[in-house]
C-alpha positions, 0 to 999 in steps of 0.5 A: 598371916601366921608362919612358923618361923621353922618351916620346912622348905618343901612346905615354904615353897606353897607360902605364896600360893596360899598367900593368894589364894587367901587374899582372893577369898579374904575374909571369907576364906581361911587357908591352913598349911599342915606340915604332915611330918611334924603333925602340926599346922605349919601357916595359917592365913585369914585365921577364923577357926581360933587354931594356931601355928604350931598346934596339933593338925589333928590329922590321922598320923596313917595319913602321913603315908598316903601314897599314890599320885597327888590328889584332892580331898574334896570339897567336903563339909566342915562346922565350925564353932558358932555353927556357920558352915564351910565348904572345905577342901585340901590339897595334898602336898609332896616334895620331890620324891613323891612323899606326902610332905603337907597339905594345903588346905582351904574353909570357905565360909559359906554360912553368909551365903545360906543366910542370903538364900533363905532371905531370897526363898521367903522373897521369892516363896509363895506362902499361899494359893493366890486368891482366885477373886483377884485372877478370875477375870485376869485373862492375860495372867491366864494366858502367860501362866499356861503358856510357860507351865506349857514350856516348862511341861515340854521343856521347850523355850519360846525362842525356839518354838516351831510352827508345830509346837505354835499350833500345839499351844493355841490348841492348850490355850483354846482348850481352857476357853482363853480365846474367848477375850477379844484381846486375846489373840494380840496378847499372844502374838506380842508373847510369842513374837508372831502376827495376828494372822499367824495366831489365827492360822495357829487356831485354824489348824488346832481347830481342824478348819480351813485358815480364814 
């Protein structure tokens, strides 16, 4: 934590929101207090971007006259100098006549999280079409694969199916020829939740028959 030993008041009184939002986000999170008058960075907390108290906020001298009611800026995409990317945002800061005295702002650090989903997308990616030799003859891969791109087609959940929406998928499943396994018909009630005989009722009513 780094603050100008001159602060002004108005700005002095958001020390500790800004305290606390950085140990919150510590070290993830750096937190700036621009002093918009001066144009200067007035506090700084959980430093990583190499700025310092005192310098320059690089900030557009117009803005110092932004008028209107409070408001946030963001969020909105910084980079910062190894490359890593922030996702920013700033808050602006009046005193009590309403003029725009600072701004607070926040760099959350979100470079760690980009690494995390590439590392879980090659995971988790399938790189090539599964080898049709080693599923040929895998009936209850069959059946699970169509029922949830049958789902997923619908945007139906299997918790919520309805004895119309059952028929309609049996008469999926019999299409593609997969009640010809034996099994099959076990394996799908223990997926859907239902007995035998409901399954068989399902197929009947697909079918067009009188249930049996």
């Amino acid at each position: 934590m780094n603050i100008a030993p001159a602060i002004a008041a108005d700005l002095a009184l958001h020390a500790p929101t800004a305290a606390a939002i950085s140990a919150l986000l510590y070290p993830h999170g750096e937190v700036v207090l621009h002093d918009l008058r001066s144009g200067t960075i007035a506090a700084i907390w959980n430093c990583f971007s190499g700025r310092t108290v005192g310098e320059d906020s690089l900030i557009e001298e117009a803005f110092t006259a932004f008028g209107g009611k409070a408001v946030v800026l963001g969020p909105y995409e910084k980079t910062g100098a190894d490359g890593q990317r922030f996702k920013s945002i700033s808050a602006v800061l009046r005193n009590e006549t309403g003029e725009a005295v600072g701004l607070l702002c926040i760099n959350l650090d979100v470079s760690m999280i980009d690494t995390a989903l590439k590392l879980l997308s090659a995971f988790a990616g399938a790189e090539q079409p599964r080898p049709r030799a080693l599923f040929a003859r895998d009936w209850r891969e069959e059946i699970n694969a169509t029922l949830h791109g049958w789902l997923g087609e619908r945007g139906l959940a299997l918790s919520a199916l309805k004895r119309g929406d059952r028929v309609a998928l049996v008469a999926a499943l019999d299409e593609r020829g997969l009640f010809q396994t034996r099994n099959a018909v076990d394996h799908l009630a223990s997926l859907i939740g239902a007995s035998r005989a409901s399954i068989y009722n399902y197929l009947a009513a697909a079918r067009g028959e009188a249930p049996g």
